[in-house]
Wavefront OBJ file of the C-alpha trace (Angstrom):
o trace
v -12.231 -15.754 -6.516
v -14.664 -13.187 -5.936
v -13.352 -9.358 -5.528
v -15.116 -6.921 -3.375
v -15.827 -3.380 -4.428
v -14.584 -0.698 -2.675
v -17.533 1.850 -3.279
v -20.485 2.711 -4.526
v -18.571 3.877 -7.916
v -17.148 0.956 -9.103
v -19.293 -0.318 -11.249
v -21.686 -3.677 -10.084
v -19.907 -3.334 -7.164
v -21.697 -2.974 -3.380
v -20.267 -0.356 -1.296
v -19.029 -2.038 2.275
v -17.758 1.004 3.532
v -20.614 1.458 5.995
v -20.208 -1.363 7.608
v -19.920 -1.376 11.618
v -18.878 -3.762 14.010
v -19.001 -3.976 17.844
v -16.131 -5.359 19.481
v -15.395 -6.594 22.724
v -12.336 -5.858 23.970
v -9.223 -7.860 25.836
v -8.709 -10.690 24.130
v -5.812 -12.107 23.150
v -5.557 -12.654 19.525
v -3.995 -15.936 19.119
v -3.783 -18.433 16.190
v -3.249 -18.665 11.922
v -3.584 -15.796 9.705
v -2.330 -16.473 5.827
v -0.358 -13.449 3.699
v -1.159 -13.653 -0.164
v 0.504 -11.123 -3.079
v 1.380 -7.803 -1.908
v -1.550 -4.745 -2.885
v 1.660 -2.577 -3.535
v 2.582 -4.925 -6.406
v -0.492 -6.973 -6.938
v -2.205 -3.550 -8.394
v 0.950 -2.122 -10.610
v 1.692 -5.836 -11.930
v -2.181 -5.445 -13.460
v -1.315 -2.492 -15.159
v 1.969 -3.744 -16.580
v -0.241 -6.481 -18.775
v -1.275 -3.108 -20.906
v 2.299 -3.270 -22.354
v 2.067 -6.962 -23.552
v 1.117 -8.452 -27.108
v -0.042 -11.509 -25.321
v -2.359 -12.379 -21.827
v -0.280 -12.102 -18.457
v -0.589 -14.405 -15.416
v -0.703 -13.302 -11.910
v -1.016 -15.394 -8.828
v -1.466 -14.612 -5.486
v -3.666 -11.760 -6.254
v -5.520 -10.784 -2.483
v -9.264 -10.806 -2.690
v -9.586 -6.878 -1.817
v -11.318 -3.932 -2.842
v -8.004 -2.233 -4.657
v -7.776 -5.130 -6.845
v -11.581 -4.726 -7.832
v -10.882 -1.351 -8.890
v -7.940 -1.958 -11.081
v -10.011 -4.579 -12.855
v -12.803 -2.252 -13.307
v -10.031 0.433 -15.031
v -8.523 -2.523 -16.889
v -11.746 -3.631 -18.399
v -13.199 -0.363 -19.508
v -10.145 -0.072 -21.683
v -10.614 -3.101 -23.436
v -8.451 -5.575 -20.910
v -10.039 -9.168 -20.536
v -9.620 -9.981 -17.015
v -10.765 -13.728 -16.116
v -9.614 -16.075 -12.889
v -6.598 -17.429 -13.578
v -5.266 -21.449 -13.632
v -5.456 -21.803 -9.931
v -7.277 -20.272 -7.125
v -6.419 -16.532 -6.361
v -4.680 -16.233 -9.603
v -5.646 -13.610 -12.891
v -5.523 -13.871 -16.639
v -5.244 -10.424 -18.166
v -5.176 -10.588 -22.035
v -4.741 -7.201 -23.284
v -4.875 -7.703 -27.047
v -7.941 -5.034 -27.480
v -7.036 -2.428 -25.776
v -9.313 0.693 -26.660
v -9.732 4.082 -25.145
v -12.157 4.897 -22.552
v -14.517 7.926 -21.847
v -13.681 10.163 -19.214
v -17.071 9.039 -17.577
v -16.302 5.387 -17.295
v -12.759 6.421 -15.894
v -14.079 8.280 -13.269
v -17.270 5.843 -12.360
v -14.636 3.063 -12.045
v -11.477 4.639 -10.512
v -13.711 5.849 -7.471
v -10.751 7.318 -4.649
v -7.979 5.445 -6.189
v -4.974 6.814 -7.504
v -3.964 3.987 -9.134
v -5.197 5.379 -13.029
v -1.876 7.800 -12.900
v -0.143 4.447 -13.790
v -2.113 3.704 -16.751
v -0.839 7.325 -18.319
v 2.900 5.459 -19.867
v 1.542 1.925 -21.041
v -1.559 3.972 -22.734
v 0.539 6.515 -24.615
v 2.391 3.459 -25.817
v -0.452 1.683 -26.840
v -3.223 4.516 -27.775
v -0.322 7.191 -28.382
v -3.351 9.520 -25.377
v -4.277 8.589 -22.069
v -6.824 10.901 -19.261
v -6.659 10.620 -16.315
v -9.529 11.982 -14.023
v -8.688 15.046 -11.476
v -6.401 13.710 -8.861
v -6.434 16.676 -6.624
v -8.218 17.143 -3.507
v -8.854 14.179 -1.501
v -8.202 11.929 -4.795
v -4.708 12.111 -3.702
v -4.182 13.705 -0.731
v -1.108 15.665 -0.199
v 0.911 12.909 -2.482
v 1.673 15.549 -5.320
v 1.511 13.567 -8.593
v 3.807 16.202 -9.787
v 6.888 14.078 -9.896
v 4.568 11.376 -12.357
v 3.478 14.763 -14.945
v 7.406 16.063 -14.824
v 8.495 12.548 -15.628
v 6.147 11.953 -18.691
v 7.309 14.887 -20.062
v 10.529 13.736 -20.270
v 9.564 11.486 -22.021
v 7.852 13.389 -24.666
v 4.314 13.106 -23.583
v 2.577 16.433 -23.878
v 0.105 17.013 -20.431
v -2.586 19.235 -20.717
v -4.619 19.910 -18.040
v -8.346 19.941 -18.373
v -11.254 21.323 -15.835
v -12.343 17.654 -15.408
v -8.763 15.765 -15.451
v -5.342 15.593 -17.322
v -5.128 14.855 -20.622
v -1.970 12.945 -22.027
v -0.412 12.385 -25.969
v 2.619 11.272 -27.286
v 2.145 11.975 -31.200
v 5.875 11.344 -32.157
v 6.122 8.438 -29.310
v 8.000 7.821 -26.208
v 11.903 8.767 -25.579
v 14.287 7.131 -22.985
v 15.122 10.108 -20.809
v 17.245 11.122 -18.112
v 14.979 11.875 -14.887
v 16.222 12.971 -11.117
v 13.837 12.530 -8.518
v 13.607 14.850 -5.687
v 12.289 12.153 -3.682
v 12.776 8.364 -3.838
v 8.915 8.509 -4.239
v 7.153 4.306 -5.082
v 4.817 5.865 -7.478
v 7.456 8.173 -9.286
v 9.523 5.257 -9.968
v 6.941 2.995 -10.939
v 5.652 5.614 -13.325
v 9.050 5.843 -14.803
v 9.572 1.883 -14.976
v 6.285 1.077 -16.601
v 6.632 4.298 -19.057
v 10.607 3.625 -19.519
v 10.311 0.058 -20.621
v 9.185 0.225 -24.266
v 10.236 4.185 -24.903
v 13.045 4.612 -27.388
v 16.334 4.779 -26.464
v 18.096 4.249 -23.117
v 16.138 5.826 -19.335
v 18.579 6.387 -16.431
v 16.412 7.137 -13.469
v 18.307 8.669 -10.200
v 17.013 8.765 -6.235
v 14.715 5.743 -7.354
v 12.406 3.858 -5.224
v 13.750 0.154 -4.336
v 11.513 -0.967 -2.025
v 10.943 -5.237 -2.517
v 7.854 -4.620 -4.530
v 9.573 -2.454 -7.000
v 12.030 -5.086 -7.293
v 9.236 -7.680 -7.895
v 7.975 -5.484 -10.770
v 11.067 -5.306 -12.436
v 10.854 -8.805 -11.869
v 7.483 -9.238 -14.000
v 8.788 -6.019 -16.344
v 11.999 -8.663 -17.403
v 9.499 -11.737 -17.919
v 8.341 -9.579 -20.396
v 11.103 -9.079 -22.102
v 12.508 -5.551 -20.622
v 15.918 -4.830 -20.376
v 16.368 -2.910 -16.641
v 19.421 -2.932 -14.547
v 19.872 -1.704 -11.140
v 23.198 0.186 -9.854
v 24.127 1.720 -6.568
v 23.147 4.846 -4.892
v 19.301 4.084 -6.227
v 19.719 4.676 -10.251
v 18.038 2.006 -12.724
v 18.752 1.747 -15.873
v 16.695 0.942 -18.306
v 16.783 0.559 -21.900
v 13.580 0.589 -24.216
v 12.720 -2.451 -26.078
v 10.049 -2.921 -29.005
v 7.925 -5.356 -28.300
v 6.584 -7.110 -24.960
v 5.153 -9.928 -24.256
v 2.744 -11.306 -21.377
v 3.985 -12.757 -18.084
v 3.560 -15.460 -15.503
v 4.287 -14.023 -11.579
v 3.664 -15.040 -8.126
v 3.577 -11.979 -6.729
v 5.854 -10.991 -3.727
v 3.916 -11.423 -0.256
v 2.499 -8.644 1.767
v 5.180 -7.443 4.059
v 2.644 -4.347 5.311
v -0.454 -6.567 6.262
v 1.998 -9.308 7.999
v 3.118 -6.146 10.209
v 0.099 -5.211 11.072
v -0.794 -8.839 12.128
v 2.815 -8.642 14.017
v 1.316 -5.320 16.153
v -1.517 -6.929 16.831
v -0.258 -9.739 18.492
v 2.235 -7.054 20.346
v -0.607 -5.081 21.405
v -3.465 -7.863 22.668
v -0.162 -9.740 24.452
v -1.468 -12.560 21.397
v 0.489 -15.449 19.415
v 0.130 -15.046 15.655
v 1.253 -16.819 13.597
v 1.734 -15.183 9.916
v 1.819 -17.729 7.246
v 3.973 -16.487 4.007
v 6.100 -14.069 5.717
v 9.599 -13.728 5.126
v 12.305 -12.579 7.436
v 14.530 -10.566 4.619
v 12.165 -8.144 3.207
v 11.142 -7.550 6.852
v 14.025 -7.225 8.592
v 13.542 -3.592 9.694
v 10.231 -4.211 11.244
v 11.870 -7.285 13.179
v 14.317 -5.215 14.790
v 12.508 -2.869 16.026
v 9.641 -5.325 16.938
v 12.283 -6.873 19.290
v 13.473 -3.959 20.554
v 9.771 -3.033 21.634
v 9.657 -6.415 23.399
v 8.408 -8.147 20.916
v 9.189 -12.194 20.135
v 9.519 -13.927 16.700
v 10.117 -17.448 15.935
v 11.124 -17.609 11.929
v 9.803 -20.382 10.275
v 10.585 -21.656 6.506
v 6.685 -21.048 5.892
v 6.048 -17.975 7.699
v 6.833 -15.885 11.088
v 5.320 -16.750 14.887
v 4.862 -13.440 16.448
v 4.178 -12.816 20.158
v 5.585 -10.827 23.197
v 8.796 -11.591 24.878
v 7.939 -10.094 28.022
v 7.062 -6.525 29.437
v 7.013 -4.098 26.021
v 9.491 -0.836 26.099
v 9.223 2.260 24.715
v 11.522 2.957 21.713
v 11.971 5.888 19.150
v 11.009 5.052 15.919
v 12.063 7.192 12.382
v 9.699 5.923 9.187
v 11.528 6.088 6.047
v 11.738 4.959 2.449
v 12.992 1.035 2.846
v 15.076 -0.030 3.406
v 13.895 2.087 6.643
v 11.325 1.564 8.519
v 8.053 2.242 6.723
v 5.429 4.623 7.140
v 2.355 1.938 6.909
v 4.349 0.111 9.462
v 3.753 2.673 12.135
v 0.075 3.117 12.502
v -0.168 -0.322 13.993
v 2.650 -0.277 15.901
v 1.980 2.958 18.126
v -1.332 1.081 19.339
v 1.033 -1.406 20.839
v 3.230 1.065 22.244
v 0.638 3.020 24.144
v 0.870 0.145 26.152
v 4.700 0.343 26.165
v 6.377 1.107 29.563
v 7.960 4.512 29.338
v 8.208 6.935 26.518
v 7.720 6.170 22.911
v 8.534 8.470 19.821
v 7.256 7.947 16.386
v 8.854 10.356 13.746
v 6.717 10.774 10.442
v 9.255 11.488 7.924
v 7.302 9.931 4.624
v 3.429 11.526 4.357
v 2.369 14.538 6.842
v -1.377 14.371 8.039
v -0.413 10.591 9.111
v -1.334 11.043 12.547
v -4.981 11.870 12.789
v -5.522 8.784 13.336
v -4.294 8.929 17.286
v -7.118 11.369 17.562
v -9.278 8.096 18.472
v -6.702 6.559 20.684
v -6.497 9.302 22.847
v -10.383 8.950 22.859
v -9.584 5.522 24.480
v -7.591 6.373 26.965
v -4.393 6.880 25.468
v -1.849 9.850 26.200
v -0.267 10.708 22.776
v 0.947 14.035 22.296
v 1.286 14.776 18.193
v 3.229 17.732 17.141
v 2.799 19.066 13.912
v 6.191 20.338 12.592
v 8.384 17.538 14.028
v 10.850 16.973 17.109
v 13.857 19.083 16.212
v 16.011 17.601 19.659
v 18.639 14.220 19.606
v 20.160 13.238 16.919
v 18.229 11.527 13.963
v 19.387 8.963 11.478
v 17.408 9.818 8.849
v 17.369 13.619 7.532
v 14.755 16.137 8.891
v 12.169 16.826 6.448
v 9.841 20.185 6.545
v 6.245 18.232 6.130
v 7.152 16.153 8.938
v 5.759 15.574 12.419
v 6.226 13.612 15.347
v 3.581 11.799 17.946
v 5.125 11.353 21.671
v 3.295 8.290 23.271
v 3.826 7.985 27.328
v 2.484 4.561 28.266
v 1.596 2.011 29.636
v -2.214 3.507 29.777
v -5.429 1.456 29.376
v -7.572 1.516 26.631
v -11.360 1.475 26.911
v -13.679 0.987 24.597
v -15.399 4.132 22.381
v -17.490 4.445 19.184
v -15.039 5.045 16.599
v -15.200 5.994 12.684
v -12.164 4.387 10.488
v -10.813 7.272 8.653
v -8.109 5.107 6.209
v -6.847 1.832 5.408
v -3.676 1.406 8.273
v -5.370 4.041 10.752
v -8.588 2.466 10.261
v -6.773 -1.263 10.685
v -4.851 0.377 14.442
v -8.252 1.159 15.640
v -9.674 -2.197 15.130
v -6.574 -3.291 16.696
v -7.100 -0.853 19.649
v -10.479 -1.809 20.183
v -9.532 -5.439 20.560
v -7.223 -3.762 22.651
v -9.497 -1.498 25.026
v -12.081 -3.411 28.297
v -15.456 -3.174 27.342
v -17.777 -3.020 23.749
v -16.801 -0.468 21.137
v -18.368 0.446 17.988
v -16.086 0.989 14.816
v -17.901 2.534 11.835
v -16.557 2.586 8.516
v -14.954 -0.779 8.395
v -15.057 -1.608 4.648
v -12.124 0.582 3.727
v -10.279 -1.889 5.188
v -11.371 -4.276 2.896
v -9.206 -2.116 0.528
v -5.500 -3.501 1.919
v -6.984 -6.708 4.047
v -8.050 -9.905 1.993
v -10.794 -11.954 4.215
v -9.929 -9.248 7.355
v -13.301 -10.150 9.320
v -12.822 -13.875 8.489
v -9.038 -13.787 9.695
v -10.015 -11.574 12.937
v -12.626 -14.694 14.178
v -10.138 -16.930 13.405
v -8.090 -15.314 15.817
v -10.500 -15.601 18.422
v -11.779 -11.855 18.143
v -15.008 -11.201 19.742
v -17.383 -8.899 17.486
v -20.534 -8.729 15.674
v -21.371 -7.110 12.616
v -24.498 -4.777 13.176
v -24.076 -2.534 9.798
l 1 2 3 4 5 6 7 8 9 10 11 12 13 14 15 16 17 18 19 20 21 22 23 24 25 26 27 28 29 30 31 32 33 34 35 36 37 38 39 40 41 42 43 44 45 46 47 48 49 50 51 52 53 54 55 56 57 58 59 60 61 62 63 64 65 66 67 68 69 70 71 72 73 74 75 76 77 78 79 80 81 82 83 84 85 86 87 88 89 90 91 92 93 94 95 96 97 98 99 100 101 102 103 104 105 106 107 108 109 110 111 112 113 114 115 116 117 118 119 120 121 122 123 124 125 126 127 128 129 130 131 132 133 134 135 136 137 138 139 140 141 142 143 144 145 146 147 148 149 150 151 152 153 154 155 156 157 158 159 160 161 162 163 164 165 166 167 168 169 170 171 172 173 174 175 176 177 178 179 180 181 182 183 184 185 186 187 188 189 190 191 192 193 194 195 196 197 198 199 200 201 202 203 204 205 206 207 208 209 210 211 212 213 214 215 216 217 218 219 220 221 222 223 224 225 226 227 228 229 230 231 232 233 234 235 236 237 238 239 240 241 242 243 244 245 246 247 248 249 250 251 252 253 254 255 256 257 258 259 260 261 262 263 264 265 266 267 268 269 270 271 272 273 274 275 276 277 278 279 280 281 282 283 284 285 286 287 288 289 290 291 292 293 294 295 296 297 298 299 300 301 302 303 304 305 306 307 308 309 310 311 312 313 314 315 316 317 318 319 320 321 322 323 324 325 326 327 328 329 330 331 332 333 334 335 336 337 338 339 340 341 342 343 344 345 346 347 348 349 350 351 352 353 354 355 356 357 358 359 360 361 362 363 364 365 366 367 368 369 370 371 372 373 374 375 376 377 378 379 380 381 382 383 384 385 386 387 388 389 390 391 392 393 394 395 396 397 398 399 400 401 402 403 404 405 406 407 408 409 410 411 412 413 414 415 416 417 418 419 420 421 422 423 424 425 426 427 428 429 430 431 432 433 434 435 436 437 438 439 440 441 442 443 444 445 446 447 448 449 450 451 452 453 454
């Protein structure tokens, strides 16, 4: 398997960032696209082999730019990372682990924020950790706040440094009892891979339990952790010695088989999406019908297509088992060509929206307001950084000369463009690369008409 670097600064890695296609739009996307191992797990089940005495195993690792990156981290700290027993699969043998200089850090974690992770399986094995400034764009308005206030509870001492955050635990780890504000992914993955071999007994509250948190308590257990999960979102965990290594087939993609879902809604296409599952999806199915949408669920995957003339609907993103946040970018490309009026509420990240800025470019009418929709009742509770995008449809898209600004905004205005009559040009195409194994491959599969000119 050969992993693709995201940037410039991972290390022996070409930048693909730059590259540009020109796509001609209104086609039908139709055919065969395969799902492997979620990045949301795929990435945090790397940096739970730091907390075993023996290698790990992980299949169904995606070939994308993410993954390259927490290799790169893994190997500066001693990690040997080698393909695995069968094709897309890792062997991670963490027997000598060492510390790494800031520099190599920094060269190697590039825009990820993945190295906040690698502060509660480093303390345990190193007894210090640094991390390299997260602020700024590093992390965008996701405050790592909630990861600091955790590790202190554990007993880690943070000090913050002009060029990162320096972490030490010189009497060790304690189990610790931690409320989060928000049932925040990272948070709780902090806590979970920090929790695990810390003395004593963790009780975390207003936990994350979205499927691929469940599927790293899954690999956490293989290793011998003791974790139990009780209503109202509190895990339990209690701190255990010794781990050892683990072999995992890592839960599929549930985002990127969305996003192949919207597509097909959006280019009136037939995709077929090879590894997805109905029950970790079943969110996005509903409302993917109520749009107009079609599914036919197969035992090795989901058939996606439209069911007829697509409706506008009012959509609220929330932690799961609501409807997600990466869910939505995709989606509102297929309802600009919705009949009627269709309301996205952004209850999970603010800023998520500036993406619409090139759809509206292309003909769309999307209206984005910046502190939220305060009329009609709402299922899930108001919060202050939220906003709302009104689209009125159905409106046809032509085709512009784009720039792709992040991962799922940059993956709706491929989408769109396949969408829109005519040629456009979409800049900046490698950070898909970051959440999209093989994307260029699967999109001529498809029957996508582009070139690559950069």
């Amino acid at each position: 398997m050969t992993l693709v670097g995201e940037t410039a600064t991972v290390a022996g890695k070409k930048s693909h960032e730059g590259e540009v296609l020109a796509i001609r739009g209104g086609r039908a996307l139709t055919g065969t696209v395969a799902v492997k191992g979620a990045k949301n797990l795929v990435t945090k089940a790397m940096v739970a082999a730091l907390l075993g005495e023996a290698p790990s195993v992980l299949r169904d690792v995606p070939d994308i730019s993410d993954v390259a990156v927490v290799r790169s981290l893994l190997e500066v700290h001693g990690v040997r990372v080698e393909e695995g027993p069968e094709s897309g699969s890792l062997r991670l043998d963490p027997s000598e682990v060492e510390s790494a200089h800031f520099e190599e850090i920094d060269a190697h974690a590039g825009a990820s924020r993945i190295p906040i992770l690698f502060c509660g399986p480093l303390l345990h094995r190193l007894g210090q950790a640094f991390i390299p400034d997260l602020g700024g764009c590093r992390i965008g308005d996701r405050p790592i706040d909630f990861h600091l206030d955790a590790l202190r509870k554990f007993g880690a001492i943070v000090e913050k440094q002009p060029n990162g955050i320096r972490l030490s635990a010189p009497h060790g780890l304690r189990g610790a009892n931690i409320h989060l504000p928000y049932p925040s992914v990272g948070a709780t993955e902090q806590v979970l891979l920090t929790a695990v071999r810390a003395q004593g007994t963790t009780e975390l509250r207003n936990a994350a339990i979205e499927p691929e948190i469940m599927d790293l308590i899954g690999v956490l257990q293989k290793m011998g952790a003791i974790i139990s999960y009780e209503p109202n979102r509190v895990i339990l965990i209690e701190g255990v010695r010794r781990l050892r290594g683990y072999d995992h087939r890592a839960i599929f993609d549930r985002n990127e088989a969305a996003s192949w879902a919207s597509a097909a809604l959006a280019t009136d296409g037939d995709i077929f999406v090879a590894g997805a599952e109905q029950q970790d999806m079943l969110t996005f199915l509903n409302v993917f019908r109520k749009v107009g949408g079609d599914f036919d669920i197969r035992e090795d995957g989901i058939r996606f297509g439209r069911g007829g003339a697509l409706r506008g609907v009012t959509v609220e993103t929330d932690v799961h088992p609501g409807f997600m946040t990466d869910w939505q970018q995709p989606l509102i490309v297929a309802l600009t060509q919705a009949q009627g009026r269709s309301i996205v509420h952004e209850t999970v990240y603010e800023n998520r929206f500036g993406f619409t800025q090139a759809l509206v470019k292309m003909g769309a009418s999307i209206a984005v307001y910046p502190n939220g929709l305060q009329d009609g009742p709402r299922r899930v509770p108001r919060r202050s950084l939220e906003q709302a995008a009104v689209i009125d449809g159905p409106t046809p898209l032509h085709a512009a000369d784009i720039t792709v600004p992040d991962l799922r905004g940059g993956y709706s205005h491929v989408i769109a463009a396949l969408t829109a009559d005519g040629e456009s040009t979409v800049r900046n195409i490698g950070i898909i690369r970051r959440g999209y194994a093989d994307f260029l491959d699967k999109l001529s599969g498809l029957g996508a008409d582009f070139d690559v000119i950069g």
